[in-house]
N, C-alpha and C positions, 0 to 999 in steps of 0.2 A: 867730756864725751869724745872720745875715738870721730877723727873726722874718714867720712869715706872714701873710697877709691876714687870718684870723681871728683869730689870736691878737694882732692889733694891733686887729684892732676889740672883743677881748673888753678888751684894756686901756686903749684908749680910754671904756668903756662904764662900766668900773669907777671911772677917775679921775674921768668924770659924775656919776656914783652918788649921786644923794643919801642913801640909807639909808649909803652906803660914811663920807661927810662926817658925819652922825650921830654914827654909831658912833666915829667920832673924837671926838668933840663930847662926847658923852656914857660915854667910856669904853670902852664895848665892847669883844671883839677882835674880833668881825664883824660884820656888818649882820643872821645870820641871827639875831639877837637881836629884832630889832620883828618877826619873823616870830613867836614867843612872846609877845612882848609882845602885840599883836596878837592875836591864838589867844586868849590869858586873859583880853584884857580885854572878848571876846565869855561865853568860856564860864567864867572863874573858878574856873581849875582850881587855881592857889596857894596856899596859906594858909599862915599860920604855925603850925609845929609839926608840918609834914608829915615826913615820911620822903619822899624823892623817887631815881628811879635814871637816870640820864643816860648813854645806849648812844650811844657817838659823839659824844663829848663835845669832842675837841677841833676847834679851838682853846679854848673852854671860854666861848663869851659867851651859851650858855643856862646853862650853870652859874650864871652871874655874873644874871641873872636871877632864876633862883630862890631865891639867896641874898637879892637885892634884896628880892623881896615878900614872902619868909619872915621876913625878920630877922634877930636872935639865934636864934629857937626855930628847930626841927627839923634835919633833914638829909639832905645831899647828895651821893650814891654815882656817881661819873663812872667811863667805862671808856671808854676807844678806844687802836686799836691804833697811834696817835701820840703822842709823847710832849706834855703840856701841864705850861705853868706853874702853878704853885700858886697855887689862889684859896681866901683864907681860908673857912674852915669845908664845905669839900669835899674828899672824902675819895676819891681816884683811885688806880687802876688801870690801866699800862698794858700790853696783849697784845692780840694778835685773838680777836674776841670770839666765832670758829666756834672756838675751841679748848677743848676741857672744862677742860684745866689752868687755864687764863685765868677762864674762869667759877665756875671752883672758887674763885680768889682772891678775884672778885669778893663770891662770897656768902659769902666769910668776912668782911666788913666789914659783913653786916645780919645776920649772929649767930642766925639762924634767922626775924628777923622780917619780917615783910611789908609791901612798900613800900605806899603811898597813891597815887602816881605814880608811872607810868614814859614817860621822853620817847626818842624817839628821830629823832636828824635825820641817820640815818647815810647814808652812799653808797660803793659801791665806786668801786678805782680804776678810771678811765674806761678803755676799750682803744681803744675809735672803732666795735668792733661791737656797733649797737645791740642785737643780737638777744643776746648775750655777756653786754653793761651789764646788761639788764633782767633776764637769768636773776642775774645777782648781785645785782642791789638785790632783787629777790624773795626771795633766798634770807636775807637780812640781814634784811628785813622778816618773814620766816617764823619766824628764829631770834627778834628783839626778841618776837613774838607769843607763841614759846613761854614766853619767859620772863615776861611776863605773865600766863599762864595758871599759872605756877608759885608768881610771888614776890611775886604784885600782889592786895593784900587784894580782899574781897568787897565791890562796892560802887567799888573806887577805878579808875583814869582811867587811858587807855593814848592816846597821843598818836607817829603815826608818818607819819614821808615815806615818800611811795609815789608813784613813777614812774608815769604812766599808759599802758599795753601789753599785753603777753602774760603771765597770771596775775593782773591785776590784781582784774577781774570775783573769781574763785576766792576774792581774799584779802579782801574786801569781804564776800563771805559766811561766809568763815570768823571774819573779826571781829565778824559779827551775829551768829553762835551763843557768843558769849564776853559778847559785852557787851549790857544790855542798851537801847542805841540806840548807831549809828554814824553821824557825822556828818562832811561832808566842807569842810575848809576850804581858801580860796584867798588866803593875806592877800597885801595889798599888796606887801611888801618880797620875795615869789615873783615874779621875773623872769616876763612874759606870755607867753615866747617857752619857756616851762621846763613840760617835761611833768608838772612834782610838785607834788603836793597834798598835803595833811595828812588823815590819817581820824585820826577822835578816838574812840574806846570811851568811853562813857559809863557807868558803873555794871556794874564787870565780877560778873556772874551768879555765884552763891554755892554 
């Protein structure tokens, strides 16, 4: 089947890609990895001997990140409803992550403890209506938020893609009554053309 005019300019755009050559270059499984990189190396959200929760984890190159700037110490809880490869000293789960069963497994791997960080670069699958796309990345972003307010210590850092549209205003305020400062980042390796930004929770309220 003959590919389309977009979807040969979207693969033209990627064999471009310098972040795409990078991520080859240095390991990666994807580029959205300088996208974190990036993010921490403004706000220094990583440390060593954190507890960290990774929602939409695969292919797994924020994982692979966080292990970098962590080290040996702490650790790294992935969940996405794709399956990924095993990267050492991260500890995955995969199911969809609107399912309670799924989240039950999840939080049987932090044993009742509270993470430091929670990342999320999640997206649903695309359908082509925007109005559809965005009530679903809303609703992904609503879910990653509650689990924040649930699992994410006093004090520690919630880090999430959010599409910019219909509900976004709404979730911008709802993450200022959680944390206390929300800040919006735009890094480089975020296509120009790409409605998603990062809000970062700064010091979630106690």
């Amino acid at each position: 089947m003959a590919r389309s005019k977009t979807s040969n300019a979207w693969l033209q755009e990627h064999v471009n890609d310098h972040y795409v050559h990078q991520a080859q270059k240095d390991g990666y499984r994807a580029r959205a990895a300088y996208k974190l990189l990036e993010i921490n190396e403004k706000d220094k959200l990583i440390r060593p001997g954190m507890w960290v929760a990774d929602l939409g984890a695969a292919p797994g190159s924020w994982c692979q990140v966080a292990r970098r700037l962590m080290g040996e110490s702490g650790r790294v809880f992935a969940l996405d409803i794709l399956d990924m490869d095993p990267i050492r000293g991260v500890e995955f789960v995969q199911g969809d992550f609107r399912e309670d069963e799924v989240l039950a497994r999840f939080l049987e791997l932090l044993d009742g403890r509270l993470v430091d960080l929670a990342i999320c670069d999640m997206a649903p699958n695309i359908t082509g209506n925007a109005v559809t796309d965005q009530a679903r990345s809303m609703y992904l972003c609503e879910l990653a938020l509650d689990f924040s307010r649930e699992h994410l210590k006093p004090g520690g850092h919630f880090l999430v893609k959010v599409f910019q549209g219909s509900g976004f205003t709404e979730y911008l305020e709802a993450m200022r009554g959680e944390f206390a400062s929300v800040v919006t980042r735009k890094p480089k390796a975020s296509r120009d053309r790409s409605s998603e930004v990062y809000l970062l929770g700064k010091g979630k309220k106690g």
